[in-house]
N, C-alpha and C positions, 0 to 999 in steps of 0.2 A: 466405723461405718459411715461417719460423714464427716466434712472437710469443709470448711469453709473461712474467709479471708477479705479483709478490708485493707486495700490498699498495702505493700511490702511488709509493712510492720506488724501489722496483726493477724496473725492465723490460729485456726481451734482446730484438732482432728478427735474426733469421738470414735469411742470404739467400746465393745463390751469388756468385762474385767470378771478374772479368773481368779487373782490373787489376793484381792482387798477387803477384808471381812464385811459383807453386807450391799457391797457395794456393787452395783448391775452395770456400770456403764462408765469409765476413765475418761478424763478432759483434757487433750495439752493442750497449752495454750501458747505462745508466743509474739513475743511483741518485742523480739531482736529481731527482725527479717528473718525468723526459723533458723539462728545461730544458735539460742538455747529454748531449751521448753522445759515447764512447769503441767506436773499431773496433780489433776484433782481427782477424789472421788466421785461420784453421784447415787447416791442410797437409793436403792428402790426405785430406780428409771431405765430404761431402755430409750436412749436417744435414737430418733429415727434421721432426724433432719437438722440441720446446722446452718444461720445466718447471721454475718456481723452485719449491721448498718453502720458503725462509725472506728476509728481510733484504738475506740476500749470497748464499746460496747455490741455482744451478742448473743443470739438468742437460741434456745434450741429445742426442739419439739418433740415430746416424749409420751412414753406411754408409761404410769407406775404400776410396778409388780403388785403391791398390795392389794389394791384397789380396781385397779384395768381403766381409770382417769386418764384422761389427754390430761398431758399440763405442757407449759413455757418455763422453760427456765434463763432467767437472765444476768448476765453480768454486765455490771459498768466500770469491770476496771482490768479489764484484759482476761478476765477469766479466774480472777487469783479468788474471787468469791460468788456465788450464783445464789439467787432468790429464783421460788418455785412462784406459778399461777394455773391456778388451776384452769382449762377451757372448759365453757357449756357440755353439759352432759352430755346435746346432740350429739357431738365429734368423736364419734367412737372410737375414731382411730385416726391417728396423723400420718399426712403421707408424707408434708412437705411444709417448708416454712422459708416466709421472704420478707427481707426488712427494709424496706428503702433505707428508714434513717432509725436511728438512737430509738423513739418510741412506738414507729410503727412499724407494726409485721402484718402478713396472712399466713393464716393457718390453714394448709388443706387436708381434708381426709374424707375418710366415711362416715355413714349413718350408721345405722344398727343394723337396716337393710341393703346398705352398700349403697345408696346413695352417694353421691360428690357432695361438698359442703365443706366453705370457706366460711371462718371469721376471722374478722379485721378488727385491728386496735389503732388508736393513735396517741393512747396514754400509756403505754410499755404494760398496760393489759390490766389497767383496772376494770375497762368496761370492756366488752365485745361486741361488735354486729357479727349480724350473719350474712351472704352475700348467697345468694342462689349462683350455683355453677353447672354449665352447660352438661349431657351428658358424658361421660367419658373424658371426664377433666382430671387425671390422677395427680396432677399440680399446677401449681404457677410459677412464675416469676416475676416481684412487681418493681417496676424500678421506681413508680409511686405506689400514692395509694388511689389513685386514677387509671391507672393503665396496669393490666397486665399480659404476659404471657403465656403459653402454651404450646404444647407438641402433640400433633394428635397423626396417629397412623393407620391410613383405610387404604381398604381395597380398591383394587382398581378393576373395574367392569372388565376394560378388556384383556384380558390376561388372565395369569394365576399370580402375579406381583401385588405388592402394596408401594404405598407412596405415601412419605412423609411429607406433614403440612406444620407451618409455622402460624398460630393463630392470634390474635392481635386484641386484646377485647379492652374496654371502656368502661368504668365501673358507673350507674348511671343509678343514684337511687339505692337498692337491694341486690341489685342484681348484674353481673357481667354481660355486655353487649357486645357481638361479634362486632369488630369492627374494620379487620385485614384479614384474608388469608391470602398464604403463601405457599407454595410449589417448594419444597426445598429438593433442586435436580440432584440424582445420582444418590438419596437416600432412602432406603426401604426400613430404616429404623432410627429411632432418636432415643438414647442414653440418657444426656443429659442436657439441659439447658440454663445460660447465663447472661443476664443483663446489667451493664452499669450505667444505663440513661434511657427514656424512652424514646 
């Protein structure tokens, strides 16, 4: 269920697992340009979201069976081994996860009340902040841990249409600050989004 890639040589695609006693959620990994792949298990995690920042190392944002915990799961060596972190209780639920490099990610999701809520790490998740996020933020993308982005989809007054905007924010403090929006012409819906620099 998610896919993600640093650079030709390293890619992870996550998906759930049917066959592996105990095991909620299968890892390939690859670090031949996707000529061969390596499966892990993952005990007790439903991965939602997948990010490499470097070479070898990525990270992936999960919810576990047992418990109903956000955690991080990380590798620094293509995937061939993953350590778990668990996130603040707040984050009830992870939507999305973005690494710029090796130890920093955001993590987005909900409250308990469905709030939006980002924490950010710059130590591969000893500590966490929290970052207030704008309303109807369902993720990010950060190509630091300064800047991020976002896809946001409203109505248009005149019409019965919507229109897709690209939003641009500034992390200043605690809290994401608009800092661009953007028109994106000829889209009345946005999938997905990817950045490699801001």
């Amino acid at each position: 269920d998610a896919v993600a890639c640093h650079a030709p040589e390293l890619c992870i695609a996550v998906g759930p697992t049917s066959h592996k006693a105990n095991a909620s959620s299968s890892v390939f990994s690859s670090t031949a340009s996707g000529r061969s792949w390596i499966a892990r298990p993952l005990v007790d995690a439903q991965v939602i979201a997948a990010a490499c920042g470097s070479e070898s190392e990525c990270s992936l944002a999960a919810t576990l069976d047992h418990s109903g915990r956000s955690a991080v799961f990380w590798t620094a060596d293509g995937g061939l081994n993953w350590l778990r972190t668990l996130l603040p209780l707040a984050l009830a639920e992870p939507f999305g996860i973005s690494c710029p490099d090796a130890a920093t990610c955001v993590v987005t999701g909900g409250t308990q009340s469905g709030e939006p809520v980002a924490f950010a790490t710059d130590d591969s998740g000893t500590t966490w902040s929290s970052v207030r996020l704008p309303p109807q933020t369902a993720s990010l993308v950060c190509p630091s841990l300064s800047v991020c982005y976002s896809a946001a989809v409203l109505k248009v007054h005149t019409g019965d249409g919507t229109v897709a905007q690209l939003l641009r924010y500034e992390l200043r403090g605690e809290a994401l600050h608009l800092d661009l929006r953007t028109t994106l012409p000829y889209l009345d819906n946005v999938s997905g989004l990817g950045c490699a620099s801001t």
